[in-house]
N, C-alpha and C positions, 0 to 999 in steps of 0.2 A: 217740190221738195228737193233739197238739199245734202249732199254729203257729210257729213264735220268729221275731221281728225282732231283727237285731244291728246294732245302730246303734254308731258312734263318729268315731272320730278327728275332735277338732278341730268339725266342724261330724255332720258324719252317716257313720258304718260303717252303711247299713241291710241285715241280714244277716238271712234271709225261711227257714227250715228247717223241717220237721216237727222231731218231740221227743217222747221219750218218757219216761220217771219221773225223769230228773237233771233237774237246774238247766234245762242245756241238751238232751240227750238220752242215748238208750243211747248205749256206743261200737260205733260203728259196725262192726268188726272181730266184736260178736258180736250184731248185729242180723241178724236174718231179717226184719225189715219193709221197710217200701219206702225206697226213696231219701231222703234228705231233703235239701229243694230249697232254694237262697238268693241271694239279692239283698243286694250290697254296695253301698254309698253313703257314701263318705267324702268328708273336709272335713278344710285343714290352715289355718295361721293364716301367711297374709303373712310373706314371707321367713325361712321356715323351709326345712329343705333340702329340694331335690326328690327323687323316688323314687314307687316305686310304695308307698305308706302301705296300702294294703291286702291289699301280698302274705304278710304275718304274719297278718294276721289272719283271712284265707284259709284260711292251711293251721291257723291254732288251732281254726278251726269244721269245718275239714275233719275234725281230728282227734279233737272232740268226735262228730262223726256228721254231718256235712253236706256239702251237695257248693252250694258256687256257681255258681247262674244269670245272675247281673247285676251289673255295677258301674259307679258313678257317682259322681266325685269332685269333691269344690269347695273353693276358700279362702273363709277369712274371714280381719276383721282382728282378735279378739279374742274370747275365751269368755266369755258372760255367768254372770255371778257365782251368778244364780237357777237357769236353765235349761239354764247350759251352752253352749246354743244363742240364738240371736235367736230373736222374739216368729211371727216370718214361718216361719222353718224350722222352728221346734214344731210351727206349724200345719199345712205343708207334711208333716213327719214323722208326724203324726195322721190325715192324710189316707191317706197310705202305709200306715199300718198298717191301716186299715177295707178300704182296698181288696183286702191280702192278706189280710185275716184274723187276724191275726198280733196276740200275747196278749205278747208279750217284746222289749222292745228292749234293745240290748246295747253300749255303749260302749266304743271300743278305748284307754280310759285313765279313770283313776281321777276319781268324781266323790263329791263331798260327801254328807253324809244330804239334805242341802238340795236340792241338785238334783235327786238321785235323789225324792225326793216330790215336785219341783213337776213332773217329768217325767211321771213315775206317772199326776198327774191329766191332763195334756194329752193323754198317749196313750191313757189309758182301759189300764193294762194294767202288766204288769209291766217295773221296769227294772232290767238290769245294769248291774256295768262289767266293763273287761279282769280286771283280779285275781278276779271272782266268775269268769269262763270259766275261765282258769288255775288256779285252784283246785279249779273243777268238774272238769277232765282228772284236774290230779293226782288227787283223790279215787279216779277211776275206774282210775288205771291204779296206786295204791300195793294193793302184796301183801303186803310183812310187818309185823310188828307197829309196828318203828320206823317206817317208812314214812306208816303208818297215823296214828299219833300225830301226826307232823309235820303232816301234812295238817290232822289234827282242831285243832291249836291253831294253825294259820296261819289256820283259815278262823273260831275262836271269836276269835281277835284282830283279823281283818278284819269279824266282827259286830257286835262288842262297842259301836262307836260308831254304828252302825246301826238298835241294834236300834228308838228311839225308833217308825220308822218302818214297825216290823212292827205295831205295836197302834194302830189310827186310836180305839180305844174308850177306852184309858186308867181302865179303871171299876178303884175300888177294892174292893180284898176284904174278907174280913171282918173286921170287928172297926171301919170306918168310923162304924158307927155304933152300936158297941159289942155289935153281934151276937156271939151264943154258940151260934149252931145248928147242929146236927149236920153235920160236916164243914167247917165253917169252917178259913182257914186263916190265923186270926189268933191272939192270943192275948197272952199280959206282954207287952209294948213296943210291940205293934202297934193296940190300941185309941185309940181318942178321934179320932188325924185318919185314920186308915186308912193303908193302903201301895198303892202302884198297882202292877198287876202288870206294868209296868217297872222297876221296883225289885228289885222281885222275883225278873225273870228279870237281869237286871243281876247279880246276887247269883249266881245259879246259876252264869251264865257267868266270873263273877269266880275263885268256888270253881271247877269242872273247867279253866281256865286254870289254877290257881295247881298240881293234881292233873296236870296232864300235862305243866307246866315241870320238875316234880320227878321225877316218870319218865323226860321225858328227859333231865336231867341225871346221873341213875345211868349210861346210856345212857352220853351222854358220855363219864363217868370210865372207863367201860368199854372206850368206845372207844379214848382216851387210854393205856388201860395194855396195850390189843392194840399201838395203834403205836408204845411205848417199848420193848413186847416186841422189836420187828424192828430195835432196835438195832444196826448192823453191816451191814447190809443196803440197799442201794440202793434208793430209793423212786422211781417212776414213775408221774407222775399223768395220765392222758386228760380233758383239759377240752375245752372246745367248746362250741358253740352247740347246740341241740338239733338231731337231725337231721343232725349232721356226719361219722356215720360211727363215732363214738369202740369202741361196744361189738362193730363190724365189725373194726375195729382188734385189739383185745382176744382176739377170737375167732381169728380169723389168728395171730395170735402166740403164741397159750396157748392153743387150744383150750378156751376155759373155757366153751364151750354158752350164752352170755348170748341173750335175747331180741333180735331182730335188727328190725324194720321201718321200715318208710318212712314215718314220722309222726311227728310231734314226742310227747315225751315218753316213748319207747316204754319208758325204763331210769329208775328213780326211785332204785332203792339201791346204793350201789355194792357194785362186786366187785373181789378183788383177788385174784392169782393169781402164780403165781412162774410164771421165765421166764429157761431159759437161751440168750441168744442166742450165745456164742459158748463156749468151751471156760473154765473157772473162773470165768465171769460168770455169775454170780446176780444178777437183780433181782425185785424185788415191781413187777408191772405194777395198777394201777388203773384203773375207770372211775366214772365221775362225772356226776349229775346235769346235763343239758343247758342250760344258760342260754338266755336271750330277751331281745329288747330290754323294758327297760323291767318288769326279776323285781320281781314282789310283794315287796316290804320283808319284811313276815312270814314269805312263802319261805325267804328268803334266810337268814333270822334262825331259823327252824323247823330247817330243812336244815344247820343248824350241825355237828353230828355228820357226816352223811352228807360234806361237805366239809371235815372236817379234815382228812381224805385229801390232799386239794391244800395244803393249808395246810404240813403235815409230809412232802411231796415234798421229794426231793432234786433233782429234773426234773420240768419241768410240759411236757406236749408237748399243745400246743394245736391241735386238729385243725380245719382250717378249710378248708368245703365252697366250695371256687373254682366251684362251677357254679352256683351260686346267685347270681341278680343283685343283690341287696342282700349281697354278700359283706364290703364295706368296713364296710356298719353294722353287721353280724356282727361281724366283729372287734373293731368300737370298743366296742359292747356287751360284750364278755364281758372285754376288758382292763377296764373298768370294772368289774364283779362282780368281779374278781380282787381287785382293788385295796380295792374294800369289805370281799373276808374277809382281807384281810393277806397276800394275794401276792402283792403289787404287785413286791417288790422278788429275787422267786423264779426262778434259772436259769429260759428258757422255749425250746425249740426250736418254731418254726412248722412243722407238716406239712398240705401242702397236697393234702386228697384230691379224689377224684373229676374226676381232671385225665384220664381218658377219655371222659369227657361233659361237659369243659369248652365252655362257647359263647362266651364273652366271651375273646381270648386277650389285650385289652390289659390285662384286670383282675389275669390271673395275672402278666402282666411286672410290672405295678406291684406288686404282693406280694411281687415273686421282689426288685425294687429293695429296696425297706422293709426285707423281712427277708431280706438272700442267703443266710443259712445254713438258710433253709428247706430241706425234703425235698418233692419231691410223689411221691405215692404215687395209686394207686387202690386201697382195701384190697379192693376188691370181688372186683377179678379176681388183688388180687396184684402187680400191678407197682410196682416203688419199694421194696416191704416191705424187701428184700436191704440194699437204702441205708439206708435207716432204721435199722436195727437197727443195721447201722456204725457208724453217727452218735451213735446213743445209747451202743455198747458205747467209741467214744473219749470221751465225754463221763462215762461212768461210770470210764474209767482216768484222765482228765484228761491233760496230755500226759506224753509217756516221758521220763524220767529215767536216766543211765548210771550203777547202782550196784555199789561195791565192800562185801559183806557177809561177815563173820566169824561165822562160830558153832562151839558146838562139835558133834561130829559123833552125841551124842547127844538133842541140839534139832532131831529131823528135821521137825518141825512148820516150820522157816523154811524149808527144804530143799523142801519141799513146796508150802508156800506159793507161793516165785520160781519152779518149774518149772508150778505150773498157773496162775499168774497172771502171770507174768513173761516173758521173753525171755530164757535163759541162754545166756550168752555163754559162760563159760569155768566153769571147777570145777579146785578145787586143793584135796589131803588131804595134812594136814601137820600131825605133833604131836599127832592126833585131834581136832583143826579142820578145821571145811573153811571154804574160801574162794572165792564163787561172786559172778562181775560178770555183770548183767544189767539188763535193760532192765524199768523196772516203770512203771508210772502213777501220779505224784503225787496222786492220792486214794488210794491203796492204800498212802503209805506212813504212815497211821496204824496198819493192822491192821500191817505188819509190825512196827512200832516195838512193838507189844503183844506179839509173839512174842519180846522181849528177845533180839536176836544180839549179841553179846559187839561187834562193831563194825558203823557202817554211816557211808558214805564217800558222797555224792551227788556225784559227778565234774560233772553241768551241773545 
């Protein structure tokens, strides 16, 4: 077992863990080793907003396998362009690391090939940033093959311009100097100046990139022609922040058995599941990958498939944990990931859970102001679910309409239709027509218009 420092945000996240064979370590949920311990140390830059900056990245190391012992945060006025850091706080940071031991430093935002080398040397040791931890999770916690894929080409596109800094030797192979010896791995086009095996692996990584865009875009299309299949069909998609409850949700409503815990990322593919909330209401209910401030571009962009799902909702119901005190950056965060895959402009009902072990109650009024047509719910114990589903089952009829419909009496398809979907008012057989005035919901009346009634009259 291993030491890790997790350094970031802005000036220093210094995050002090044991570790065992991942990046950062086992997951914790299926470790039988000991604890693993850490010390946070962060830094943000001069009039940026306040908040606690290291309660994400807490629970990201918590959920890779660590548990923090220490925190300690500072401003600066700017990121230096080499280190990231000032010449003082490297030094201070190298200090920190000898004195725990500690082999890995970890920053809670993305740093250059550049930095990440001149860090390397100052600390004597290895350095992350945020998208290598996040991609470390995902790794450990994707199960099926798409899943798996995603991961594998989010983290060869986050190497890719890296990798300079994996080889400090740069030695060419063979055929530099026009070597022919057994096992060379030169040959036609590679003799006279050599190839450096950055090149090399550049090449490799290039090909298996190019080898898992194409798989998952089969993927894709496949996914595309499941959700053209559900054509007719009410789509409901569960977004949120990671950790907000979404596949608690899912599981209360549909009993669909999804993985349930209390750490971030615990759901990576989604699931979707029919779901009748109320008497002739069918919906397709969905769960969805959990957003974070600040998702890996490559995430986002890998995860393509997995969130088409929101993409091709007819309702996005955005689940948003009110007991979390950064709940506001919560929200802004994932309205923005919305807006990056093409949701921006998508029906969205706000459900606000975990309003049982809310602690903040001016944060929930300000939310309830923002969004009044929010629901709070607690999916935990249950309470709220009843309204929600109302919410969603008037959202799925849109509002009611007083219809006068003609058909004839052997089109029992319409007949059927307006009594399990509709509110019949009256019925009249005459001529072997019937004539039925009811109450239906303006999104329902495309499906009837497909069942051809000889008339249909919308009195409002």
């Amino acid at each position: 077992m291993r030491k890790v420092v997790n350094f970031g945000k802005i000036v220093i996240d210094l995050d002090i863990f044991y570790s065992g064979e991942n990046i950062i370590g086992e997951d914790a949920s299926e470790s039988s080793g000991p604890k693993r311990e850490s010390n946070l140390v962060a830094a943000k830059i001069h009039g940026s907003e306040d908040g606690d900056d290291l309660a994400e990245l807490t629970a990201l190391a918590e959920s890779a396998g660590a548990i923090v012992v220490d925190r300690l945060q500072q401003k600066i006025r700017s990121a230096h362009p080499v280190r990231y850091i000032g010449k003082g706080k490297a030094e201070q940071l190298s200090l920190r690391v000898k004195e725990y031991e500690a082999d890995v430093v970890i920053f809670d935002n993305d740093l250059s090939p550049r930095q990440i080398r001149e860090l390397e040397k100052i600390v004597n040791g290895k350095v992350l940033d945020r998208s290598e931890l996040i991609l470390d999770i995902f790794a450990t916690r994707a199960k099926t093959q798409q899943a798996k894929l995603q991961v594998d080409l989010a983290q060869l596109e986050y190497t890719y311009p890296r990798l300079a800094r994996m080889w400090s030797h740069l030695d060419t192979v063979a055929g530099a100097a026009g070597g022919t010896a057994a096992g060379a791995v030169g040959g036609i086009g590679t003799r006279g100046t050599g190839e450096k095996q950055l090149e090399i692996d550049r090449r490799i990584v290039n090909k298996r990139i190019t080898e898992l865009k194409r798989h998952l875009d089969s993927i894709d299309k496949r996914k595309l022609r499941e959700i053209d299949g559900r054509k007719g069909l009410f789509k409901v998609c569960l977004v949120g922040y990671t950790n907000a409850g979404k596949s608690t949700i899912l599981n209360k409503l549909t009993d669909a058995g999804v993985l349930v815990e209390d750490r971030l990322f615990a759901t990576l593919d989604t699931r979707t599941k029919k779901w009748m909330p109320a008497k002739g209401v069918e919906i397709l209910l969905s769960d969805t990958v959990g957003f974070v401030k600040n998702l890996p571009h490559h995430l986002v962009a890998s995860f393509k498939a997995t969130l088409e799902e929101a993409v091709n909702a007819d309702l996005l119901l955005h689940v948003i944990d009110v007991s979390n005190s950064e709940v506001t950056r919560q929200v802004e965060s994932v309205e923005k990931v919305l807006k990056e895959i093409g949701c921006g402009g998508k029906p969205i009902l706000e459900v606000f859970n975990k309003i049982d072990i809310v602690k903040e109650i001016g944060s929930l009024e300000m939310l309830q102001t923002l969004y009044p047509e929010g629901v709070c719910i607690s999916a935990m114990t249950g309470m709220g679910l009843d309204s929600l589903s109302e919410v969603i089952v008037k959202k799925y009829k849109g509002v009611e309409v007083l219809l006068q419909v003609k058909f004839s009496q052997s089109n029992g398809k319409v007949q059927s239709y307006l009594r399990a979907h509709g509110r019949v008012i009256d019925e009249q057989y005459k001529d072997g027509n019937v004539r039925i005035c009811a109450f239906l919901g303006r999104n329902q009346l495309p499906e009837l218009k497909r069942l051809r009634p000889k008339e249909l009259i919308i009195e409002n």
